[in-house]
C-alpha positions in Angstrom: 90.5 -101.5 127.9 92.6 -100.7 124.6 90.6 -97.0 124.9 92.2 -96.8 128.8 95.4 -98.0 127.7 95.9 -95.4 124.9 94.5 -92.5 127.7 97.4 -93.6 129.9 99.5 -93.8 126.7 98.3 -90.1 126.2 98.9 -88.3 129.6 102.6 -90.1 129.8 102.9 -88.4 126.5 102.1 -85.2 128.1 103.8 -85.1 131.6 107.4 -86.4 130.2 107.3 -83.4 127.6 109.0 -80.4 129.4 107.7 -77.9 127.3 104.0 -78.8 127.5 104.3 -79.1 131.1 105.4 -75.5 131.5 102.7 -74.2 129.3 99.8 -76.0 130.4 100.9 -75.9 133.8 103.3 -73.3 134.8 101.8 -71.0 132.5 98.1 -71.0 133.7 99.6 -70.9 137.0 102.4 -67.8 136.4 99.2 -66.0 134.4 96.8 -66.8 137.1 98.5 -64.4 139.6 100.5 -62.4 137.3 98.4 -60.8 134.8 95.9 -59.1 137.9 98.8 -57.5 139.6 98.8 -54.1 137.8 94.9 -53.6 137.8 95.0 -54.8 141.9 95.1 -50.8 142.7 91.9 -50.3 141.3 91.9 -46.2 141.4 94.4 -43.9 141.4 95.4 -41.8 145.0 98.2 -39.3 146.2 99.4 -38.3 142.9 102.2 -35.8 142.8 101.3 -32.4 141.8 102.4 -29.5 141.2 100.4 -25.8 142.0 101.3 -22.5 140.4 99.4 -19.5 142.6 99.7 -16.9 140.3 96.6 -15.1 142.7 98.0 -15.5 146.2 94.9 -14.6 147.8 93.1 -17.0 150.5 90.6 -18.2 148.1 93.8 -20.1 145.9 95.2 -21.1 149.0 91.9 -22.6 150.1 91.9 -24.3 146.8 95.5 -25.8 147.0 94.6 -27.2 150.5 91.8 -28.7 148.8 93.7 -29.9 146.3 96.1 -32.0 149.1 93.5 -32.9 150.8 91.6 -35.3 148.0 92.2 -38.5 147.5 93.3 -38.6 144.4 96.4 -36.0 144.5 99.0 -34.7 146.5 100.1 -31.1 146.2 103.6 -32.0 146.4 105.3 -28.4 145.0 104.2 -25.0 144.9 106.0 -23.5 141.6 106.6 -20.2 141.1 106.5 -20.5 137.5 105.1 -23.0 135.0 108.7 -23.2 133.4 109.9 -25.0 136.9 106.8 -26.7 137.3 107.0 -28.2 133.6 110.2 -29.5 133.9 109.2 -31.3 137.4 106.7 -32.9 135.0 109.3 -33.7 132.7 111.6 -35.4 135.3 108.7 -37.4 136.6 108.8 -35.6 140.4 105.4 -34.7 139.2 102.2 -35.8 137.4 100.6 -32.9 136.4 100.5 -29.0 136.8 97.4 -26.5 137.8 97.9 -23.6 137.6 95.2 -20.9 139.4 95.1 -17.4 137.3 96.1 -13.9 138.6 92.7 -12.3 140.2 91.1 -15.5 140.2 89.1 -14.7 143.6 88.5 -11.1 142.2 87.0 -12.5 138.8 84.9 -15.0 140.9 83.4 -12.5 143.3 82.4 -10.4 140.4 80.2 -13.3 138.7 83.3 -14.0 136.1 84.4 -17.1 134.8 88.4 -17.5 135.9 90.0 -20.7 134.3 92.0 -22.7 135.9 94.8 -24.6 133.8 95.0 -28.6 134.3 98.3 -30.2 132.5 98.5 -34.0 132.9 100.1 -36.9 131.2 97.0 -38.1 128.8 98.7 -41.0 128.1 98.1 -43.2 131.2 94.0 -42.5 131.2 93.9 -43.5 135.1 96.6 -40.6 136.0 94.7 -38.1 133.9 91.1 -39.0 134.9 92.4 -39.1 138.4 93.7 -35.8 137.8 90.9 -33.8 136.3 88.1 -35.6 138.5 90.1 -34.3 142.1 90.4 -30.5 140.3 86.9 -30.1 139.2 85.8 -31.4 143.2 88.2 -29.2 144.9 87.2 -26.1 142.7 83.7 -26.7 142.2 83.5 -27.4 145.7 85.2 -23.4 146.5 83.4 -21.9 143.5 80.0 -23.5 145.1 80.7 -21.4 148.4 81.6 -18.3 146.9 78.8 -18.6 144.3 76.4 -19.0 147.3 77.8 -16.9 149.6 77.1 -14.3 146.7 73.4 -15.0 147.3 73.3 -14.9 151.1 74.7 -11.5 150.9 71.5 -10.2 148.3 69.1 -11.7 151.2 68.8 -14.8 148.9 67.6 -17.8 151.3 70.0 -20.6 151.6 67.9 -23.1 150.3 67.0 -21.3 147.5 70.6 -20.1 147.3 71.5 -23.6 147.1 68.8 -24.5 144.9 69.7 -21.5 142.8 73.3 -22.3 142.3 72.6 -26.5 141.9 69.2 -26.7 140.6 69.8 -30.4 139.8 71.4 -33.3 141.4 73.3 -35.9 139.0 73.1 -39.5 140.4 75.5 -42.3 138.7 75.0 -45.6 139.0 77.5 -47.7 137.9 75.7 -51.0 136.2 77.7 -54.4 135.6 81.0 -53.0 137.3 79.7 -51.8 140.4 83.3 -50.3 141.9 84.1 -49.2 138.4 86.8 -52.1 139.0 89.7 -52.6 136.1 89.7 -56.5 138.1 86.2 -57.0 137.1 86.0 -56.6 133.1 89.3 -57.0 132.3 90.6 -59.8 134.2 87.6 -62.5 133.4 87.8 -61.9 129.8 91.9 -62.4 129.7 91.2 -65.6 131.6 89.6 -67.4 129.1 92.5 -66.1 126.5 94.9 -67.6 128.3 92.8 -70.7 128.6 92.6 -71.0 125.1 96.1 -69.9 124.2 98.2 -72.4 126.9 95.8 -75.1 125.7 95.9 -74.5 122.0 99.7 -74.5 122.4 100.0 -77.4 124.6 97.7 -79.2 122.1 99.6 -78.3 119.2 103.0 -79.1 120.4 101.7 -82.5 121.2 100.1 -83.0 118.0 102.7 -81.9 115.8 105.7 -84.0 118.1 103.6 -87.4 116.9 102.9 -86.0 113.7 106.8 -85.9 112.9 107.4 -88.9 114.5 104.6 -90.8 111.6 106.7 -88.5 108.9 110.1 -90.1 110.3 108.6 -94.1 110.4 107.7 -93.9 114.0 104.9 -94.7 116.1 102.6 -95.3 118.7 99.3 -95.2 120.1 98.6 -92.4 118.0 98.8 -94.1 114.4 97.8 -97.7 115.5 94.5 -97.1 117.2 91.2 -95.4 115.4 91.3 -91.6 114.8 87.8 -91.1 116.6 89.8 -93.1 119.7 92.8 -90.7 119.2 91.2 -87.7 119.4 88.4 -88.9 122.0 92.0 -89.7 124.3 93.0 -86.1 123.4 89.9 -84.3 123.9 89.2 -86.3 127.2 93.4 -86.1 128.6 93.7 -82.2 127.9 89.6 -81.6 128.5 90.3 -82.9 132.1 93.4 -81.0 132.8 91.9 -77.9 131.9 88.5 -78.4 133.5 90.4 -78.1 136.4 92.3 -75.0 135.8 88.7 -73.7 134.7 87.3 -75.0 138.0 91.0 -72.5 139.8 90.5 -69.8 137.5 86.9 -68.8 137.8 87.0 -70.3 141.1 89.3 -69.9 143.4 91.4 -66.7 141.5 87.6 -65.2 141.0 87.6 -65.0 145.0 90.9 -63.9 145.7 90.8 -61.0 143.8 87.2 -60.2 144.3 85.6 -60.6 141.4 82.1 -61.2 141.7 80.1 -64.5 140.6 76.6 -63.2 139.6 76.0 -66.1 137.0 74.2 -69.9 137.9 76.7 -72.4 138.4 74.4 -74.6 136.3 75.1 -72.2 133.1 78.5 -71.5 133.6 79.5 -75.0 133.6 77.3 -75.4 130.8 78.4 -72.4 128.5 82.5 -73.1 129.2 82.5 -76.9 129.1 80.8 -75.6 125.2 83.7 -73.3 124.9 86.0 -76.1 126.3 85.3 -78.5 124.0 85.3 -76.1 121.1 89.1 -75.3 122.3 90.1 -78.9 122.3 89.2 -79.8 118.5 90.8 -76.4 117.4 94.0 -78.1 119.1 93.4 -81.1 117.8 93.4 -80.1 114.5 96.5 -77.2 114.6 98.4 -80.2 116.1 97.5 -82.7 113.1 98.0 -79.3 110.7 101.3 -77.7 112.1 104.6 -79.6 110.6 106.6 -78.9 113.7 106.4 -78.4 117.3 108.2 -75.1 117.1 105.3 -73.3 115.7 102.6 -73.6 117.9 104.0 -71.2 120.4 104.6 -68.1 118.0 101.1 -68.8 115.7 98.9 -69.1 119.0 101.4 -65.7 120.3 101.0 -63.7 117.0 96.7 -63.7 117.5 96.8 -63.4 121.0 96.7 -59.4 120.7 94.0 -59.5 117.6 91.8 -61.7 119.8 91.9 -59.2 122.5 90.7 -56.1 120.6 88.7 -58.4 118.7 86.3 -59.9 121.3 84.4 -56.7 122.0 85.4 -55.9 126.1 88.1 -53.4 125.3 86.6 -51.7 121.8 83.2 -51.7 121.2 82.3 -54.2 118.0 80.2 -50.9 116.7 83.4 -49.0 116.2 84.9 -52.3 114.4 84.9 -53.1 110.7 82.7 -55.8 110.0 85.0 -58.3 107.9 87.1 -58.2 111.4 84.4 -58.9 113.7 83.6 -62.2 111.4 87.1 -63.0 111.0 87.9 -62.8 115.0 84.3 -65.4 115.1 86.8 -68.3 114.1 88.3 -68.3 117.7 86.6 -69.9 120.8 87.4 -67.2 122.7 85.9 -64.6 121.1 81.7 -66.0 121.9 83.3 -67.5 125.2 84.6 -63.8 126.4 81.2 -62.3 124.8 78.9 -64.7 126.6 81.0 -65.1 129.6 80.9 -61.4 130.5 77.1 -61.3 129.8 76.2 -64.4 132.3 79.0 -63.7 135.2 79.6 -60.0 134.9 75.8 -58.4 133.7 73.9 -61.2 134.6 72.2 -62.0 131.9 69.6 -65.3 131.5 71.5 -68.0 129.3 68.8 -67.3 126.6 70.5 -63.8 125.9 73.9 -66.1 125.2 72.5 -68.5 122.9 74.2 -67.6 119.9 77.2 -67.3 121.4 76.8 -71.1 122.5 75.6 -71.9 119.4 78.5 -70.9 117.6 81.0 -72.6 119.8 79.2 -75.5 118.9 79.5 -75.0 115.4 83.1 -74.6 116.1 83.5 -77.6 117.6 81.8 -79.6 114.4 83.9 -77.6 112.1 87.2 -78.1 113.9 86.5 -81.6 114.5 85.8 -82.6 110.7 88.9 -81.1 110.1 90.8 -83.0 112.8 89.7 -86.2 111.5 90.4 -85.5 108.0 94.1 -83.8 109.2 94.9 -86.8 111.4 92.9 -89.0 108.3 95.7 -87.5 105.3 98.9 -88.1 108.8 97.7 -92.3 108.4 97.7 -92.5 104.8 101.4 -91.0 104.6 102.2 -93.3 107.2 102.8 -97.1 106.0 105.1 -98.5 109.1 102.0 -98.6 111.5 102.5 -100.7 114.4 99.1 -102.1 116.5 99.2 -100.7 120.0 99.2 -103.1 122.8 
């Protein structure tokens, strides 16, 4: 009874705070729909460009209209000179610039190689790729009929004219991100940072709120009943609360914005109620460590950007010093977002994520001990302890 009386004790703590309520809640739920929105367009189309025809033959103009007529640009100008065109480029009425050579159908028809010039922004890697990719089709798609046209005219078959000019096929398969989606690699992994991150600072605000109060002769639940009590009431108020924002996020926001659910329920549920409970004593223990409940939010903040490189989804581990990839092993999320994206995203059987599991595990121990011995060092400071009815 005295365990259920402290829980109720706990979760009054939590919903008359203002500030943990808007993290815990209003922040899952603003990061839920927010973060997806710029990958929800998941390949570029109709990108302004502009076309210097320095040829003027049909062959160029066949090649512009090609150029309009792919997905992924628009041929929005036809430039004169590459001056004008650049400074279209520079006051954004453009994304890029091609630019077809003087005697380019000439050069072609006589077995040459012509070049034709492709300027785009290489910063934004989507614009550029997009860029580049609808060039090379539209030209390689003219050059191709020209190239075979060539043979047809020296009594070359067709087949063989085909088979001379593309005498092999490429044939890509894209594995463990079918549509070659931005949704499906990026958005999963961010979830569980934000998990971690909202609950780590709703922990810690919490945590740090009673430890003050102990500091300044007050207190409550929280310094009359046992520490394992304590932090059983926190691991089991917060664990609930965020199993179900687990349950929306990977649920319900998972079918919304298509991404797909390849792994068991079974191991899911398994492998994030590990990295769930491996979250909670973290909290636990930054709430008993941190002195106020002003620095949760900017020391959860600061490694929120670290943990993202860090976890292996947007830079591969290989190309990563080693003393970083052990020092980013001290987060949760970093085996959660490894061995989440192996079971959901590639599939993977559970055996291929048991180290991963394992080490949120060990997290869990390690955070817990310290918890204890944290809220252990708040009790002996405190000498005005009340017993909790």
């Amino acid at each position: 009874m005295k365990f259920l009386k402290m829980l109720k004790a706990e979760y009054r703590a939590i919903f008359s705070d203002f500030d943990i309520l808007l993290t815990i809640f209003g922040g899952v739920i603003l990061y839920a729909f927010l973060y997806p929105q710029p990958y929800l367009k998941e390949s570029v189309s109709a990108l302004p460009v502009a076309v210097v025809d320095y040829d003027h033959s049909d062959l160029s103009r066949e090649i512009s209209f090609m150029l309009d007529a792919s997905a992924q640009m628009v041929v929005d100008s036809h430039y004169l000179s590459e001056a004008a065109a650049k400074n279209a480029i520079i006051n954004n009425k453009v994304s890029a610039l091609i630019i077809i050579p003087k005697h380019f159908k000439r050069d072609l028809y006589l077995g040459k190689e012509p070049v034709i010039s492709v300027g785009a922004d290489a910063t934004y890697f989507l614009i550029y790729g997009g860029v580049v990719q609808g060039t090379m089709r539209s030209v390689l798609t003219e050059s191709a009929t020209v190239q075979v046209g060539n043979l047809l005219k020296k009594s070359v078959p067709m087949v063989t004219a085909k088979m001379q000019y593309t005498p092999f096929k490429i044939e890509f398969l894209n594995t463990f991100n079918v549509s070659s989606s931005y949704i499906n690699y990026v958005v999963p992994a961010i979830y569980i940072l934000i998990l971690q991150q909202t609950l780590l600072i709703g922990m810690g605000m919490l945590g740090a709120t009673q430890g003050q109060e102990m500091r300044e002769g007050k207190g409550g639940y929280y310094s009359s009943g046992s520490i394992v009590s304590v932090m059983g009431v926190r691991y089991l108020a917060f664990g609930l609360i965020f199993s179900l924002h687990m349950l929306f996020y990977f649920g319900f926001t998972f079918t919304l914005f298509g991404v797909p659910h390849i792994a068991k329920v079974s191991e899911l549920m398994i492998f994030s109620g590990s990295f769930l409970i491996a979250v909670l004593s973290l909290g636990t223990f930054l709430g008993a460590l941190l002195k106020s409940r002003v620095y949760p939010t900017p020391v959860i903040l600061i490694t929120s950007l670290p943990l993202v490189f860090s976890a292996g989804f947007v830079w591969p581990l290989e190309s990563m010093p080693q003393w970083l990839i052990w020092l980013s092993s001290i987060s949760p999320s970093t085996p959660a977002i490894q061995g989440f994206l192996r079971l959901n995203q590639m599939g993977t059987d559970f055996s291929q994520v048991i180290g991963q599991f394992g080490l949120l595990w060990m997290q869990t121990a390690v955070y817990s001990a310290l918890a204890y011995y944290m809220l252990r060092r708040q009790r002996q400071n405190f000498s005005t302890t009340k017993p909790f009815s």
